[in-house]
N, C-alpha and C positions, 0 to 999 in steps of 0.2 A: 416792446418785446420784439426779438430780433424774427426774422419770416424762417420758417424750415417749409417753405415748398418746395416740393419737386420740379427741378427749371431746370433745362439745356441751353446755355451761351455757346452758341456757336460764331468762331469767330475764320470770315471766312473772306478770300477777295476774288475777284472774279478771273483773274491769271491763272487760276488753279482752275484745273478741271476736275480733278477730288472734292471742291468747295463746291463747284456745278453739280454734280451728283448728289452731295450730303444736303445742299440745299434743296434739291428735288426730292428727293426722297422723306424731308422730313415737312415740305410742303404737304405733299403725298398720302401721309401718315398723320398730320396736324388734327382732326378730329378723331379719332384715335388716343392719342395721345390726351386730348383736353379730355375727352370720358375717363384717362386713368387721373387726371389732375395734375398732369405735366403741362409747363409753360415754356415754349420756345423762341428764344431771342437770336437773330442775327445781327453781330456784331464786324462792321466792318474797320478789316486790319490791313496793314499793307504788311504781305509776306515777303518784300525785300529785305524790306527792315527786318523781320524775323529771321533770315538767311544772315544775315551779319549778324545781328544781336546775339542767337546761339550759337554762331560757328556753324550751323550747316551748310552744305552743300548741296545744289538745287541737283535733282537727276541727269537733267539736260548738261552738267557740267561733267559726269564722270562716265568714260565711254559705257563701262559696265553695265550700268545703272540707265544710263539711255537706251542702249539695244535691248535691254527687259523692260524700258515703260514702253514699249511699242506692243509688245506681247499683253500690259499688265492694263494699257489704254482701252482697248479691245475687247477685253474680258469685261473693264468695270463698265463700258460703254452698253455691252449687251445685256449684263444685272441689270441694269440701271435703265434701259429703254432711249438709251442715248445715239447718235449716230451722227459722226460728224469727222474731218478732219482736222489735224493742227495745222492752225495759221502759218504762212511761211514766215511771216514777219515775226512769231514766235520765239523766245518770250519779251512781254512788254515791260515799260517799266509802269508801274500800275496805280503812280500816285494821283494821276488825275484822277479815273473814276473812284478810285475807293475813297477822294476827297471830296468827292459830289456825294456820293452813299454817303459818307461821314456827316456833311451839311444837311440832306434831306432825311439822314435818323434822327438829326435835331431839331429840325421844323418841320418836316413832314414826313414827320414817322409811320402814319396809314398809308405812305405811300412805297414806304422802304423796298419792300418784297416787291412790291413792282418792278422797280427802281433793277434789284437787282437781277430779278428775271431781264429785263434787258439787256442788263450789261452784259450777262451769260450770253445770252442769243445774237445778240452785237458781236460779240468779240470771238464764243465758239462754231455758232452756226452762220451766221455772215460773214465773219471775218473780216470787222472792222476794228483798226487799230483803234482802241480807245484812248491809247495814251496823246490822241491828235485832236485837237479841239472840235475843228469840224466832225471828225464820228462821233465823238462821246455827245456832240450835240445831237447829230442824229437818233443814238440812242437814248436821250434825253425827251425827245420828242416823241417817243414812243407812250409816254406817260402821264408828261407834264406840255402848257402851250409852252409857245414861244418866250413870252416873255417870264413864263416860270425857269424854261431852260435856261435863260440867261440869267437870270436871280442866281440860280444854283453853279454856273460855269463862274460866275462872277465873283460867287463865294468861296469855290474851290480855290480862288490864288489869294488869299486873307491869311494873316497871322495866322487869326484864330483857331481856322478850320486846320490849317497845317499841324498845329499845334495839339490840337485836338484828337485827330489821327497817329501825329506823332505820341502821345499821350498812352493810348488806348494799343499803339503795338509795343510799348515800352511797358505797360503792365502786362500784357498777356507773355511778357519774353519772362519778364523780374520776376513776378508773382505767381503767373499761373504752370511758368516752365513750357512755354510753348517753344516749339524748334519748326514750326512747320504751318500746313492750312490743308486740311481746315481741322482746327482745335476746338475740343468741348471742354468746355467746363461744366462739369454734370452737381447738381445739386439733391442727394438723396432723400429731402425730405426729413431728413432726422439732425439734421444740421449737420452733417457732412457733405465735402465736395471731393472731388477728384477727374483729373483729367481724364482725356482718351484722345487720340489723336485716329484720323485719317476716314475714309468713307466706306470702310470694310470692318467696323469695331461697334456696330450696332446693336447686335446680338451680347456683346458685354454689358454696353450701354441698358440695356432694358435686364438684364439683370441684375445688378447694380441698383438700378431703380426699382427693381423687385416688379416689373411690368409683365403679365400673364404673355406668353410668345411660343411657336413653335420655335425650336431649334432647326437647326442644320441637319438634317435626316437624309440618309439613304430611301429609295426604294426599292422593291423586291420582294423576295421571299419571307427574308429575314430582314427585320427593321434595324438600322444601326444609326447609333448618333457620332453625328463627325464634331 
């Protein structure tokens, strides 16, 4: 019999700062969630390949669109409890670590969420380039010893794990219609799915999943829902 639970696939890489957020947040909120019988999966994608694959254009490429993530970084920073600068080296190409995430969801999947709490904090709040061996080793270190680190750096330049990654952003472009990161693929429990994209769509999200939630509410006098 096919599963109709209620599950969030988030699929997300650590380049994004939208992925940093939605992954905190739904860390955050994870017992919460397991009381309504929602299961949450992080799914690590490389959003380059997502930027080709659907033809979009990343922010940072269109003047417009970069002078409002300055304004739109800020906002989601202070929701969100976040506080950090963007790297100067900004933006990276993000196959190594999201090819380590990729190797260690498959062998050491208790350790994923670790894994990619590092990479966040390596990359947004340190500001180590992770696409250079020596930092992604650093942030490797943060989790795993030494010669786990090299297990997993070792595995990152493999067919397989390329392939594997290459794999998993080739569905989420084909199948799930992804243009972007971070991408959910929401599971209602009655054996429907559907997308939502970005780290400001959660309040959809949970009703969609029909999850008990205050709304977006004014204060004041008079109560209004935004």
């Amino acid at each position: 019999m096919p599963s109709h639970d209620k599950k969030i696939e988030a699929y997300i890489d650590c380049v994004s700062p939208y992925s940093f957020y939605s992954f905190s947040y739904l860390r955050e909120n994870r017992r919460a969630l397991e009381t309504q019988g929602v299961e949450v999966e992080f799914i690590p994608v490389f959003l380059g390949g997502i930027n080709v694959g659907s033809g979009n254009k990343p922010p940072w490429t269109l003047p417009a669109k970069a002078s409002y993530s300055i304004y739109d970084g800020r906002r989601a920073q202070k929701y969100f409890g976040h506080k950090f600068e963007t790297p100067d080296f900004f933006p990276i190409l993000s196959l190594l670590p999201q090819r380590c995430l990729t190797y260690v969801k498959m062998k050491h999947p208790e350790k994923l969420e670790d894994l990619f709490q590092s990479c966040f904090e390596s990359l947004w709040l340190e500001h180590l380039d992770l696409a250079k061996q020596e930092h992604m080793r650093t942030g490797l270190l943060k989790t795993f010893n030494k010669q786990e680190a090299e297990e997993i750096l070792n595995a990152a330049q493999t067919s397989e794990i390329k392939l594997a990654l290459n794999d998993v952003t080739k569905h989420a472009i084909e199948d799930l219609g992804a243009f972007g990161c971070p991408w959910f693929w929401v599971h209602d429990g009655k054996g429907n799915a559907e997308p939502f994209f970005g780290s400001d769509r959660f309040h959809y999200m949970w009703d969609y999943l029909d999850l008990p939630h205050r709304d977006l509410e004014l204060q004041g006098l008079v109560s209004g829902k935004l």
